[in-house]
N, CA, C and O atoms as a GROMACS GRO file, in nm:
protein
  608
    1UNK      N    1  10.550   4.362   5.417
    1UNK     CA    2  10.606   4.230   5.429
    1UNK      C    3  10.684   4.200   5.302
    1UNK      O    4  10.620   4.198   5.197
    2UNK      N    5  10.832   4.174   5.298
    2UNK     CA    6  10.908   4.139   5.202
    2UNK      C    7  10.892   3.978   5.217
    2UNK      O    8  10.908   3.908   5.317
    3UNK      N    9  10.841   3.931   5.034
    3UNK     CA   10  10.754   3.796   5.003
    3UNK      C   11  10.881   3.745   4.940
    3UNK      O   12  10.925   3.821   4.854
    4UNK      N   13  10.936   3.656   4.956
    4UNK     CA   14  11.002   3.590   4.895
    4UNK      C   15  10.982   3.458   4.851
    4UNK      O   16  11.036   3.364   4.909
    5UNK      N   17  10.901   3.443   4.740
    5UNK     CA   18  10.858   3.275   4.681
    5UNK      C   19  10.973   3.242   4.572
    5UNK      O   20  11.018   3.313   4.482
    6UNK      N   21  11.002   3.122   4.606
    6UNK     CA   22  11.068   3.069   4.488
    6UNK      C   23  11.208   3.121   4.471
    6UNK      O   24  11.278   3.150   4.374
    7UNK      N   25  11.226   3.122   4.616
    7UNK     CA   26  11.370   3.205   4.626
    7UNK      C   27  11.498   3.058   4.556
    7UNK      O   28  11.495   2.935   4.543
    8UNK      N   29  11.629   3.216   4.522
    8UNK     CA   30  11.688   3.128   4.448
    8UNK      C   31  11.670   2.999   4.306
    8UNK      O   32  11.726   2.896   4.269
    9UNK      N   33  11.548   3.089   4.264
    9UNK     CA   34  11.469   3.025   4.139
    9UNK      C   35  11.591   2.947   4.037
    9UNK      O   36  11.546   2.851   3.974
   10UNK      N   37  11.717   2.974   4.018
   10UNK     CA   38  11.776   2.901   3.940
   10UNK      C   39  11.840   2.796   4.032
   10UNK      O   40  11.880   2.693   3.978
   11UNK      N   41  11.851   2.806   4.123
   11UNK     CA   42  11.946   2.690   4.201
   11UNK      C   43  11.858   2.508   4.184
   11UNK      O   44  11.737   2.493   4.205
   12UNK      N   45  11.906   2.449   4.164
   12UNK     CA   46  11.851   2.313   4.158
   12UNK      C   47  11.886   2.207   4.263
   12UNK      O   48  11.877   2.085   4.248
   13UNK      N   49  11.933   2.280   4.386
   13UNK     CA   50  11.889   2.203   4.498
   13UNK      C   51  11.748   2.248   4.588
   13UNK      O   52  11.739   2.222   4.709
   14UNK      N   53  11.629   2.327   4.501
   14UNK     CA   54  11.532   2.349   4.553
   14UNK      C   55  11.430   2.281   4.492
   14UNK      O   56  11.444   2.294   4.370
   15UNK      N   57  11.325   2.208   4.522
   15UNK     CA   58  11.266   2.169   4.405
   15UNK      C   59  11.197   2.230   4.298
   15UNK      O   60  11.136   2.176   4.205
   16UNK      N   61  11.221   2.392   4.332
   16UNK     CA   62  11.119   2.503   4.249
   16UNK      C   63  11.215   2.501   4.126
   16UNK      O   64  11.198   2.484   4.005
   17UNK      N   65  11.313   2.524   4.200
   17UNK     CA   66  11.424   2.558   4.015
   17UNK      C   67  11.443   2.381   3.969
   17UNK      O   68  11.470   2.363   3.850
   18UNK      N   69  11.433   2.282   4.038
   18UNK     CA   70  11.530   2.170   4.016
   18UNK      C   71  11.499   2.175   3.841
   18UNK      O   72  11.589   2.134   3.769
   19UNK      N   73  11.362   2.229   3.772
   19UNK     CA   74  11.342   2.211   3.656
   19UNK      C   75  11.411   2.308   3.545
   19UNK      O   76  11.450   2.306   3.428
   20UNK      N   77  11.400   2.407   3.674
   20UNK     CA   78  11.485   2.541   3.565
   20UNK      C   79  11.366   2.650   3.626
   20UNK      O   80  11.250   2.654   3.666
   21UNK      N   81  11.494   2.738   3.599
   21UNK     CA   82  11.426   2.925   3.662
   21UNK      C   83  11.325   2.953   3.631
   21UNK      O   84  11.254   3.021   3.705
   22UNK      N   85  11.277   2.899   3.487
   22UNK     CA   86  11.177   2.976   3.383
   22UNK      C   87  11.088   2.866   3.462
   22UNK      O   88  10.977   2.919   3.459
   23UNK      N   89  11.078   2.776   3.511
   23UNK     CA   90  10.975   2.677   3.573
   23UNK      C   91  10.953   2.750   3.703
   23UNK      O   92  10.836   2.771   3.737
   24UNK      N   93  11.047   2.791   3.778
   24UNK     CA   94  11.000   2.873   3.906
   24UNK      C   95  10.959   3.022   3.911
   24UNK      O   96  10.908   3.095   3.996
   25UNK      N   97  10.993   3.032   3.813
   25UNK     CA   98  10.908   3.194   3.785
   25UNK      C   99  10.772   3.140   3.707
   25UNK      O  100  10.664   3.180   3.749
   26UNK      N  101  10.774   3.076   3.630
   26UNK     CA  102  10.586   3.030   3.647
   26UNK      C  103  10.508   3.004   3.765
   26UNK      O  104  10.389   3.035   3.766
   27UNK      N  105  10.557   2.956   3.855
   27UNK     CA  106  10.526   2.909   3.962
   27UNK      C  107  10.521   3.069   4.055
   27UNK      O  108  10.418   3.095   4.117
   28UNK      N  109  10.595   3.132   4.058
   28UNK     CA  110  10.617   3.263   4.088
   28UNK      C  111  10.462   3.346   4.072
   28UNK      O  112  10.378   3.366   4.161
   29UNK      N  113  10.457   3.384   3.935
   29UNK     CA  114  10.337   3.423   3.868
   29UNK      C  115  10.187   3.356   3.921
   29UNK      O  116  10.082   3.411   3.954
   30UNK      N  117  10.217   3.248   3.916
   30UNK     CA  118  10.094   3.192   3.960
   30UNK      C  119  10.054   3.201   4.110
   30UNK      O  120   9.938   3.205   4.153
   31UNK      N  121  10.166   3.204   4.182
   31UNK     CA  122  10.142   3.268   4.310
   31UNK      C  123  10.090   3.384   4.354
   31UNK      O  124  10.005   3.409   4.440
   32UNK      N  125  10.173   3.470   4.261
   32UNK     CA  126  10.126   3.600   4.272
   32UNK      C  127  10.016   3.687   4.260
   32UNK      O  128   9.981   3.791   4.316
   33UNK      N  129   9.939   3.559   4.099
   33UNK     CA  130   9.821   3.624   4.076
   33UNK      C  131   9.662   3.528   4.159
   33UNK      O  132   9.542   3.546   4.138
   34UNK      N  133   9.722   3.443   4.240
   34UNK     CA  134   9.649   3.352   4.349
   34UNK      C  135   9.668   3.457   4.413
   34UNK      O  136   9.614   3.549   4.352
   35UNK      N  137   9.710   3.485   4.492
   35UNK     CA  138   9.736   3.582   4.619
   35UNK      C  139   9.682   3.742   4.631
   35UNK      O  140   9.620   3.800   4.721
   36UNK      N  141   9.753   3.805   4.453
   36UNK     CA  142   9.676   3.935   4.497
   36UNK      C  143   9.548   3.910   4.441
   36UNK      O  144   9.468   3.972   4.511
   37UNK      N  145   9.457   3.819   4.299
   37UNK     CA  146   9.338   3.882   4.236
   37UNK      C  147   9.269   3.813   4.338
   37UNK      O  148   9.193   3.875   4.413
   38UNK      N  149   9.297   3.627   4.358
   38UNK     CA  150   9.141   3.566   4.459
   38UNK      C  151   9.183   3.608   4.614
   38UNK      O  152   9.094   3.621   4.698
   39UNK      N  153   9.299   3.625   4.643
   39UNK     CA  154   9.302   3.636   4.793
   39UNK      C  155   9.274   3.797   4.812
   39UNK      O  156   9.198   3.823   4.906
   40UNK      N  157   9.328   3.916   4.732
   40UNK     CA  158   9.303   4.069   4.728
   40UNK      C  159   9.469   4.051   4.848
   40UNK      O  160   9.467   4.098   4.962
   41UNK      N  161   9.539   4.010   4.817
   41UNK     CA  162   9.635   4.031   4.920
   41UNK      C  163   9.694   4.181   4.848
   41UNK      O  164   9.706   4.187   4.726
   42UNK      N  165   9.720   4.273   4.916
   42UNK     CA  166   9.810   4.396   4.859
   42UNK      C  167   9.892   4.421   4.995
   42UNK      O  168   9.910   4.542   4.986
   43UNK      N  169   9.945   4.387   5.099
   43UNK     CA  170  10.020   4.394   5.184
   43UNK      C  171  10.151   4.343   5.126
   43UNK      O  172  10.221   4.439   5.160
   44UNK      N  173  10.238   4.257   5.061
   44UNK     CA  174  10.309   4.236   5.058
   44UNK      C  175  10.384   4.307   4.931
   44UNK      O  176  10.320   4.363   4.842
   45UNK      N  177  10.534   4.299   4.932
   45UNK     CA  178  10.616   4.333   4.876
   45UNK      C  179  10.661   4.236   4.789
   45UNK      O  180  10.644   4.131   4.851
   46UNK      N  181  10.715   4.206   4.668
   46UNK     CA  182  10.684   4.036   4.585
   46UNK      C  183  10.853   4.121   4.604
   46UNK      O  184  10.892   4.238   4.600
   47UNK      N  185  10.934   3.949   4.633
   47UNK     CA  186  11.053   3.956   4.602
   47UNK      C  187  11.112   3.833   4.481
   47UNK      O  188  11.100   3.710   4.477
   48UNK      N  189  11.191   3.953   4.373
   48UNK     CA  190  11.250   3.794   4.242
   48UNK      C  191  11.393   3.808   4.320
   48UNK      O  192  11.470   3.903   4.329
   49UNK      N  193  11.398   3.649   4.384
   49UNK     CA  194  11.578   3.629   4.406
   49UNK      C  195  11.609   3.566   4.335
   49UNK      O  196  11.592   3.445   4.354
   50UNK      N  197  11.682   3.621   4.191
   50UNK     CA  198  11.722   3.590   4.101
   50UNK      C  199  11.776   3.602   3.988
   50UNK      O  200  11.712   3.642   3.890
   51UNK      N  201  11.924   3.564   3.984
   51UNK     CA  202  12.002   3.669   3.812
   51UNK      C  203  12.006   3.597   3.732
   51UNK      O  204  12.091   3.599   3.643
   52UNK      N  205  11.934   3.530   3.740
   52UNK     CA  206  11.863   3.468   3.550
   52UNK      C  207  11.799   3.581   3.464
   52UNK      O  208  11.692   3.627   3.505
   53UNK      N  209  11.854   3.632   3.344
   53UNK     CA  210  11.781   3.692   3.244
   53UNK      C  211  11.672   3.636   3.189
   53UNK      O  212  11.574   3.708   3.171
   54UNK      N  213  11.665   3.459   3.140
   54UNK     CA  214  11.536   3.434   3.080
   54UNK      C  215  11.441   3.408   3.151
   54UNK      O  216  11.346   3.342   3.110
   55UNK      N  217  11.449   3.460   3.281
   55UNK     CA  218  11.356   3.329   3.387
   55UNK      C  219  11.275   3.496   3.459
   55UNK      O  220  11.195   3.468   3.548
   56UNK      N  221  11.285   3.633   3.436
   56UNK     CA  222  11.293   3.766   3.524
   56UNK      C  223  11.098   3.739   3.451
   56UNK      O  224  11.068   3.714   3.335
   57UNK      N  225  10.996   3.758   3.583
   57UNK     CA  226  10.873   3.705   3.551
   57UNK      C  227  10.784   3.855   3.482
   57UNK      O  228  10.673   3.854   3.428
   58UNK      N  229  10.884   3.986   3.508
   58UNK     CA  230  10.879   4.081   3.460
   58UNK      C  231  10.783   4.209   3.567
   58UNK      O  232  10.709   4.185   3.662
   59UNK      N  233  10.823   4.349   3.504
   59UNK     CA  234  10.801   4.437   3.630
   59UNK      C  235  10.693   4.448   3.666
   59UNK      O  236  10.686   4.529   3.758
   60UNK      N  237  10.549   4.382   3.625
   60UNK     CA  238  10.423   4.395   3.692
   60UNK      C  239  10.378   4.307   3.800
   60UNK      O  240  10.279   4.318   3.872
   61UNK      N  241  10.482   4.208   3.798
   61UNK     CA  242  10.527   4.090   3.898
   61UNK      C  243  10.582   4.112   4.041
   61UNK      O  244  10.561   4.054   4.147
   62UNK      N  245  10.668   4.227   4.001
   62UNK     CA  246  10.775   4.220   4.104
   62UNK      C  247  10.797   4.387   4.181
   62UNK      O  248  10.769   4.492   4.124
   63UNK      N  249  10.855   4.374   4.326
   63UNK     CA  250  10.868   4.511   4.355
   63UNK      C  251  11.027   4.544   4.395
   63UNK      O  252  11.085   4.652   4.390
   64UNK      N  253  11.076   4.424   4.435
   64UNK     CA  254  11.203   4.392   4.486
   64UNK      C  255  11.332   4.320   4.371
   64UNK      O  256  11.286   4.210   4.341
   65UNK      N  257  11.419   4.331   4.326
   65UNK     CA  258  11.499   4.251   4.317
   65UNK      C  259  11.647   4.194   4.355
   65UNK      O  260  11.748   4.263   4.358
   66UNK      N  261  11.642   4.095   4.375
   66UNK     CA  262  11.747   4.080   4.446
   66UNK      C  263  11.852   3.930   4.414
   66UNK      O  264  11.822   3.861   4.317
   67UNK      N  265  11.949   3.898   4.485
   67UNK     CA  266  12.032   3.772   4.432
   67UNK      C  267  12.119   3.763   4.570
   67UNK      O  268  12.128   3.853   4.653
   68UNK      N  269  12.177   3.646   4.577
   68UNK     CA  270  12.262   3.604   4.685
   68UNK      C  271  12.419   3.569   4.599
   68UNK      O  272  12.438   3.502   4.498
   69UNK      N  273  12.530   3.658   4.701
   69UNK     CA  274  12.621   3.640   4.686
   69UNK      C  275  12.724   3.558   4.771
   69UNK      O  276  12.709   3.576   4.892
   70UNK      N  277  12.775   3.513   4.753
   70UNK     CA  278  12.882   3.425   4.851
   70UNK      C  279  13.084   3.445   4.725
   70UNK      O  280  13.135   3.394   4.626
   71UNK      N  281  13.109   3.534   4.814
   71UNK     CA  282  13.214   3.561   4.778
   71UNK      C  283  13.336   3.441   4.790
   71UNK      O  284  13.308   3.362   4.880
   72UNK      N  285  13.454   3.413   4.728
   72UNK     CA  286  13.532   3.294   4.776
   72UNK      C  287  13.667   3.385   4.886
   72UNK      O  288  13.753   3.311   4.934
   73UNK      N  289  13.673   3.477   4.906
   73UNK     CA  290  13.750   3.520   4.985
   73UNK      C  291  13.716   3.665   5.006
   73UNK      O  292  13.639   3.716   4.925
   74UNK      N  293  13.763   3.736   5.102
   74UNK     CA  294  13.692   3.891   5.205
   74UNK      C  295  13.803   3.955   5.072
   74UNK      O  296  13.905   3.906   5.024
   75UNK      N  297  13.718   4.103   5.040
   75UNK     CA  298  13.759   4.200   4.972
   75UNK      C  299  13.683   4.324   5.012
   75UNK      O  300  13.571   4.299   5.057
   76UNK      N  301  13.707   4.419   5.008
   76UNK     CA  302  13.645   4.530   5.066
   76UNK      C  303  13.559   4.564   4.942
   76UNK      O  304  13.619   4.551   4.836
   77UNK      N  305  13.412   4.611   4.933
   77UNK     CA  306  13.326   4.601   4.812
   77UNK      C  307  13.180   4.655   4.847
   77UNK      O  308  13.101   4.631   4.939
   78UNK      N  309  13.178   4.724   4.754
   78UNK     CA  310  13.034   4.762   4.740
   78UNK      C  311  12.911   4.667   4.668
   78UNK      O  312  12.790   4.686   4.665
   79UNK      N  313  12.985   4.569   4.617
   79UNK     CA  314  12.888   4.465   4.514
   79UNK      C  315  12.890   4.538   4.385
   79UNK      O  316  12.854   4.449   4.307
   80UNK      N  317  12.904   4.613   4.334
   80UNK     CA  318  12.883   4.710   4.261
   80UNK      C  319  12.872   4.609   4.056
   80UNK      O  320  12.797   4.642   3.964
   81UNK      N  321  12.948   4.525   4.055
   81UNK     CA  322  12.974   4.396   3.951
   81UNK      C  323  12.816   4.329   3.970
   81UNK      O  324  12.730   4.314   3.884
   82UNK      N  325  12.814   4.299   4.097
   82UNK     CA  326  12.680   4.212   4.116
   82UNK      C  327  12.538   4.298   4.103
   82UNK      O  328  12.445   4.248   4.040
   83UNK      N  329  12.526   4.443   4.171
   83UNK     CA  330  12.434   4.534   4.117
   83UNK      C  331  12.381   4.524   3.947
   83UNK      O  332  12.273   4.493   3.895
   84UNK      N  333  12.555   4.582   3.874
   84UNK     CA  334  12.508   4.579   3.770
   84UNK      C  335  12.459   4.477   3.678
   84UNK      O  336  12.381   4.512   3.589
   85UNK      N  337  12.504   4.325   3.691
   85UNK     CA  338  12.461   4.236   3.647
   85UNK      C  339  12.302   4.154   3.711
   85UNK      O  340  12.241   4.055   3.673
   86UNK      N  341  12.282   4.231   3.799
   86UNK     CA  342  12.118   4.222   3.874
   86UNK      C  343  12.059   4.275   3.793
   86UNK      O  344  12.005   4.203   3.709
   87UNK      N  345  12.044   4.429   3.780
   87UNK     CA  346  11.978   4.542   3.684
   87UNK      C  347  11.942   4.497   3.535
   87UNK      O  348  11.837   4.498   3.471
   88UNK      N  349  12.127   4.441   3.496
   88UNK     CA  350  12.100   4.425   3.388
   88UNK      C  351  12.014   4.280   3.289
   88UNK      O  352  11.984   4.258   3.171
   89UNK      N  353  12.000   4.200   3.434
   89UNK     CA  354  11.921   4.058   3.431
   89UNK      C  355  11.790   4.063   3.406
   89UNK      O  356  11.734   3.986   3.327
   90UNK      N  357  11.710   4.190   3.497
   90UNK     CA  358  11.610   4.217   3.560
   90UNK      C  359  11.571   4.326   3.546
   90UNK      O  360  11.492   4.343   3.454
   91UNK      N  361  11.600   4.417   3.611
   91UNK     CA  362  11.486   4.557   3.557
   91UNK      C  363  11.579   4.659   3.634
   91UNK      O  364  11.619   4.644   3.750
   92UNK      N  365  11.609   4.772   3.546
   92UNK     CA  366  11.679   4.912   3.643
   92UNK      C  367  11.524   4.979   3.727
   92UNK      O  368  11.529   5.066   3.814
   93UNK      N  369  11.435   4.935   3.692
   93UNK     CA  370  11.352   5.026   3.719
   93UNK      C  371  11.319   4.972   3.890
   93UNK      O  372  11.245   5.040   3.961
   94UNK      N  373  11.374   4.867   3.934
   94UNK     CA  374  11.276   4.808   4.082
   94UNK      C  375  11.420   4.813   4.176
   94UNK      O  376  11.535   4.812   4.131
   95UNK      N  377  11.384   4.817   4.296
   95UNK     CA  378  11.392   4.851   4.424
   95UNK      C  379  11.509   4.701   4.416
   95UNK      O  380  11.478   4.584   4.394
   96UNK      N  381  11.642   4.756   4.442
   96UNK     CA  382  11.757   4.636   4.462
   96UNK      C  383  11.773   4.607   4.586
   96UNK      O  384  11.740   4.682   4.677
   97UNK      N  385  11.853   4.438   4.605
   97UNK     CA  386  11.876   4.421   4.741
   97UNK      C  387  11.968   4.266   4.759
   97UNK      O  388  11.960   4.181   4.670
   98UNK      N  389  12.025   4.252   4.842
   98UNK     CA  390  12.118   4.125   4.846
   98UNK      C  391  12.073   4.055   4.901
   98UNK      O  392  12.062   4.095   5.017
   99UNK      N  393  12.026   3.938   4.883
   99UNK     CA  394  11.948   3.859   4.960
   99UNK      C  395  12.034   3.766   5.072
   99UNK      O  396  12.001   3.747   5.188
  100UNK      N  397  12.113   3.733   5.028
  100UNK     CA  398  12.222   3.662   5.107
  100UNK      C  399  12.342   3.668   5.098
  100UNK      O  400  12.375   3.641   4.983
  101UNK      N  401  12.474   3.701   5.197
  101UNK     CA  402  12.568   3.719   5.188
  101UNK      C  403  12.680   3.697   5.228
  101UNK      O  404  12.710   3.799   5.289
  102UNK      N  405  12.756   3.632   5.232
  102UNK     CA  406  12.890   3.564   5.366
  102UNK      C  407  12.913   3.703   5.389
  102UNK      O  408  12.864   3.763   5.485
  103UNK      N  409  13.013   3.773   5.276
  103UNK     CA  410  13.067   3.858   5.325
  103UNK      C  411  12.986   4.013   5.328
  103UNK      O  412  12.943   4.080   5.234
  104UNK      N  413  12.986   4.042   5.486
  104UNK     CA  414  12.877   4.198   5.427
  104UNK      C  415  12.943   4.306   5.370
  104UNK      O  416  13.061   4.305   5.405
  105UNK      N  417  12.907   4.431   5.270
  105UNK     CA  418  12.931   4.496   5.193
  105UNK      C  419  12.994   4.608   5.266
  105UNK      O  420  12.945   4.655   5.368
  106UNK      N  421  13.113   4.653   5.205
  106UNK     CA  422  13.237   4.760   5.329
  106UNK      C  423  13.160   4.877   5.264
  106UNK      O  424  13.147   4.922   5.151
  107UNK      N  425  13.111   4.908   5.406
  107UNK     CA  426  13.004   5.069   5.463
  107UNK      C  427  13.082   5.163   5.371
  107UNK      O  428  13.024   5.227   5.284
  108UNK      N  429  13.253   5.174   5.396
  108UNK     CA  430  13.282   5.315   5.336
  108UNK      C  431  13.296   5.279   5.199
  108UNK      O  432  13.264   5.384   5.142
  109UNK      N  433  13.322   5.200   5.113
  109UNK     CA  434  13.305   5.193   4.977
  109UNK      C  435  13.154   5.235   4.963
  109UNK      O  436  13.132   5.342   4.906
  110UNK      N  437  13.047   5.159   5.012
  110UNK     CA  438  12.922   5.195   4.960
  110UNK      C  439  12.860   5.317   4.999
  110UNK      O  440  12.750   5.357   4.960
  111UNK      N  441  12.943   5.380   5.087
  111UNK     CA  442  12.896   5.527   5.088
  111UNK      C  443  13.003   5.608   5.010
  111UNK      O  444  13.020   5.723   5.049
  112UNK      N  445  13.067   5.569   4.920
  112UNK     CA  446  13.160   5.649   4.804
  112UNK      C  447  13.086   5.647   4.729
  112UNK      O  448  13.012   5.741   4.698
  113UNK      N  449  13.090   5.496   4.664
  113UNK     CA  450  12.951   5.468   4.528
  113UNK      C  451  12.845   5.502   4.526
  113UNK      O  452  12.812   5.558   4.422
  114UNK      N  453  12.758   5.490   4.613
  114UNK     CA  454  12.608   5.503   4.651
  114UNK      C  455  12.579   5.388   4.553
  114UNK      O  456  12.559   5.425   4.437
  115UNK      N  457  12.574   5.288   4.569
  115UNK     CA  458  12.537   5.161   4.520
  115UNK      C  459  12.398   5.150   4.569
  115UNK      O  460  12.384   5.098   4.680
  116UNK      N  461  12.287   5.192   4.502
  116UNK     CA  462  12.158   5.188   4.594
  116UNK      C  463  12.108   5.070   4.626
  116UNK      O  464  11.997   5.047   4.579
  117UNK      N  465  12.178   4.956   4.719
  117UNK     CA  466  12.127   4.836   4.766
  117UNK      C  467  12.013   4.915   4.896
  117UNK      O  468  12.041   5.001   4.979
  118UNK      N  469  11.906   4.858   4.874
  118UNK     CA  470  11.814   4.876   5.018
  118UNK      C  471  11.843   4.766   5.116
  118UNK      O  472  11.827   4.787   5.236
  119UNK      N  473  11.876   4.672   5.079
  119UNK     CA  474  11.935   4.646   5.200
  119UNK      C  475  12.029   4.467   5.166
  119UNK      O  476  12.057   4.406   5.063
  120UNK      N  477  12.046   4.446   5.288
  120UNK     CA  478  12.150   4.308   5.282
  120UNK      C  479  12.131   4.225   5.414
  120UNK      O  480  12.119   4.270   5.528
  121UNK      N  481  12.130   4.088   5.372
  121UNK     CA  482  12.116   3.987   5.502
  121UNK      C  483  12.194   3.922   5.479
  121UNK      O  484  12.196   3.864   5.370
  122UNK      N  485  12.324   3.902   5.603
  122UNK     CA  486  12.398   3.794   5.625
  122UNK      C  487  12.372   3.689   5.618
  122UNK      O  488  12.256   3.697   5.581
  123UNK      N  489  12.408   3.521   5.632
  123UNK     CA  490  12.342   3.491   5.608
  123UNK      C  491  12.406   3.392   5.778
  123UNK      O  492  12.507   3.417   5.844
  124UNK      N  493  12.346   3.331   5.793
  124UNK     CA  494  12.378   3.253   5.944
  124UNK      C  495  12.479   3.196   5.986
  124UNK      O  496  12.559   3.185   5.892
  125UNK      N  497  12.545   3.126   6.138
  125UNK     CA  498  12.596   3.074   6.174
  125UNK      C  499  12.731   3.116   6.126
  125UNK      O  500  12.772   3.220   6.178
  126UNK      N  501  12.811   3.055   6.036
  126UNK     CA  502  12.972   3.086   6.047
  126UNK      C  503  12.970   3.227   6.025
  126UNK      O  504  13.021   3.304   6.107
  127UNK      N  505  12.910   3.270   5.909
  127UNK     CA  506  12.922   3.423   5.861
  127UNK      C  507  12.853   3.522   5.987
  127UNK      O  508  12.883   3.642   5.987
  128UNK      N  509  12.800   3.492   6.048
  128UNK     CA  510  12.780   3.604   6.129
  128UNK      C  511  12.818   3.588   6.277
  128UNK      O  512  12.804   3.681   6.356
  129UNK      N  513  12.859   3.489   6.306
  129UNK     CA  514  12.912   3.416   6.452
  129UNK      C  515  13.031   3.364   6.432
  129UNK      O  516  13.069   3.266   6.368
  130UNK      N  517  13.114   3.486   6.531
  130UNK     CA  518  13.289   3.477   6.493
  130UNK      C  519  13.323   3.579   6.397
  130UNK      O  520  13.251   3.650   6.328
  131UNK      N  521  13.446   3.571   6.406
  131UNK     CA  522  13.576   3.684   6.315
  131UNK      C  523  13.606   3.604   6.185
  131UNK      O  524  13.704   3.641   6.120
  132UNK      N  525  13.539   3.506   6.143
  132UNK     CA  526  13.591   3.423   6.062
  132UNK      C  527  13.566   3.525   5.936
  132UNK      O  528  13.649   3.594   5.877
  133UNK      N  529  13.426   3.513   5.916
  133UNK     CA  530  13.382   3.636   5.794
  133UNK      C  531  13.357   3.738   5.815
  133UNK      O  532  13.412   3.820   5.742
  134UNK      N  533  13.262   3.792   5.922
  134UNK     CA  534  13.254   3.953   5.933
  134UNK      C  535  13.327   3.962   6.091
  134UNK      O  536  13.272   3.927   6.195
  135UNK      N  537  13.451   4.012   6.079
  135UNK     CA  538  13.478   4.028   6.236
  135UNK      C  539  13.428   4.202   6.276
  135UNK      O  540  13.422   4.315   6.227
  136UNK      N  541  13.403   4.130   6.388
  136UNK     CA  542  13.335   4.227   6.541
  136UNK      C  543  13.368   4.388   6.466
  136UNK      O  544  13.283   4.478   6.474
  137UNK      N  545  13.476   4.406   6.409
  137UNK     CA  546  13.554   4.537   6.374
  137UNK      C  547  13.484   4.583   6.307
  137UNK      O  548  13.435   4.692   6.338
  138UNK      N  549  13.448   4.518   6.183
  138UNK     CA  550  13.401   4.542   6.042
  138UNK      C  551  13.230   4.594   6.071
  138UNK      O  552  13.176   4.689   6.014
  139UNK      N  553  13.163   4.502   6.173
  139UNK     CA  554  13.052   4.456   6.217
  139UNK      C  555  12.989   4.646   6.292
  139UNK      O  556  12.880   4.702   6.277
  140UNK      N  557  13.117   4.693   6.368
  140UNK     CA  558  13.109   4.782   6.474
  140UNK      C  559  13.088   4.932   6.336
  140UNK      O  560  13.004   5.022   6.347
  141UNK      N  561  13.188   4.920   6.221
  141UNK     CA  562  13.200   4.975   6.143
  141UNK      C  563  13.048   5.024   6.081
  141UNK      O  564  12.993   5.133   6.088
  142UNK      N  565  13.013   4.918   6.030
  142UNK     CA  566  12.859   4.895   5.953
  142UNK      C  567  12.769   4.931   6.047
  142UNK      O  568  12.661   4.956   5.994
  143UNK      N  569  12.768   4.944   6.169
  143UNK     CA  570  12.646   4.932   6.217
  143UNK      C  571  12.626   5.074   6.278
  143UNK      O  572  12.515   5.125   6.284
  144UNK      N  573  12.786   5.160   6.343
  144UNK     CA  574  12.787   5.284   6.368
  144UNK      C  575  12.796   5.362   6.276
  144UNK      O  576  12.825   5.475   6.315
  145UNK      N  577  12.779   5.345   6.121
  145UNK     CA  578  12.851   5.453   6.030
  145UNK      C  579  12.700   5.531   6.009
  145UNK      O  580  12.596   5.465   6.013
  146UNK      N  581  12.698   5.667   5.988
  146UNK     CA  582  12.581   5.756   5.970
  146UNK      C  583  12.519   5.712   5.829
  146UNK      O  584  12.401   5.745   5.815
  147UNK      N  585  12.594   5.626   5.697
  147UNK     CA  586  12.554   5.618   5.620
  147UNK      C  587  12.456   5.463   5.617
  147UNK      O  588  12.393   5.428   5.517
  148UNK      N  589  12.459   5.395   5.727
  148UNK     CA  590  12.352   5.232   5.719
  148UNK      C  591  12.261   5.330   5.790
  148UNK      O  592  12.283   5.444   5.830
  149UNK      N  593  12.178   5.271   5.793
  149UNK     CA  594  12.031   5.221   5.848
  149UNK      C  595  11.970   5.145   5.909
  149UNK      O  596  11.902   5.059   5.854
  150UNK      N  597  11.979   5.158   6.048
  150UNK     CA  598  11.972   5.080   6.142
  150UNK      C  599  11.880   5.074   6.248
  150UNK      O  600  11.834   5.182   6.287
  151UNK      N  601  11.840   4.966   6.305
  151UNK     CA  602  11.684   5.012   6.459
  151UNK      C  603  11.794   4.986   6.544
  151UNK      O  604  11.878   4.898   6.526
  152UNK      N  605  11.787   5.090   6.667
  152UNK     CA  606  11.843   5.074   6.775
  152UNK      C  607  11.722   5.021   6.880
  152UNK      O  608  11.749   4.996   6.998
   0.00000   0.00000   0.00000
């Protein structure tokens, strides 16, 4: 189970960040160590969505990291800018991933780079319903290419 608490920890239209990142990654921590020492939870996967450097709750915390992008116009892209400024926020050592995305990431760039994202979620309604942001083409692209990963 990929856990996502305190998602978007710096944004301050949530009330977790409204105080600041480093306030929702306490809150983070304290979840975490509620959950796995008194609950013994070890099923889940802890996800940090978040590219704050001072606020990263650190790697004994976390298994996932990840951030949401919203691009201002379609470019063909691996994220590859946003990878490295994830890594370099947070940890090279944990398991990357895009948490949210208008525009999804063009299959054949990221099978040039090998940008090791595990994975990416669109994010609803306009961006994934209609040609507006990912059209049908792009969509047919990503989903038949041998290099995604996909359940049929």
């Amino acid at each position: 189970i990929l856990w996502t608490p305190s998602h978007d920890a710096e944004g301050k239209w949530f009330w977790w960040g409204s105080i600041g990142a480093e306030t929702a990654c306490e809150l983070y921590k304290l979840m975490y160590r509620h959950y796995t020492l008194d609950h013994k939870l070890d099923n889940l996967l802890w996800v940090w969505n978040c590219p704050a450097a001072e606020a990263y709750p650190g790697d004994e915390f976390v298994d996932v990291v990840s951030m949401d992008v919203y691009l201002s116009e379609y470019s063909p892209t691996d994220y590859a800018e946003e990878y490295k400024r994830l890594i370099a926020s947070t940890s090279p050592r944990k398991v990357c991933a895009l948490a949210e995305l208008g525009y999804m990431p063009d299959i054949s760039t990221l099978e040039k780079s090998h940008i090791p994202w595990a994975y990416y979620m669109t994010w609803s309604k306009e961006f994934c319903i209609g040609d507006k942001y990912n059209p049908a083409e792009r969509l047919r692209e990503m989903y038949f290419s041998g290099y995604a990963v996909t359940c049929e």
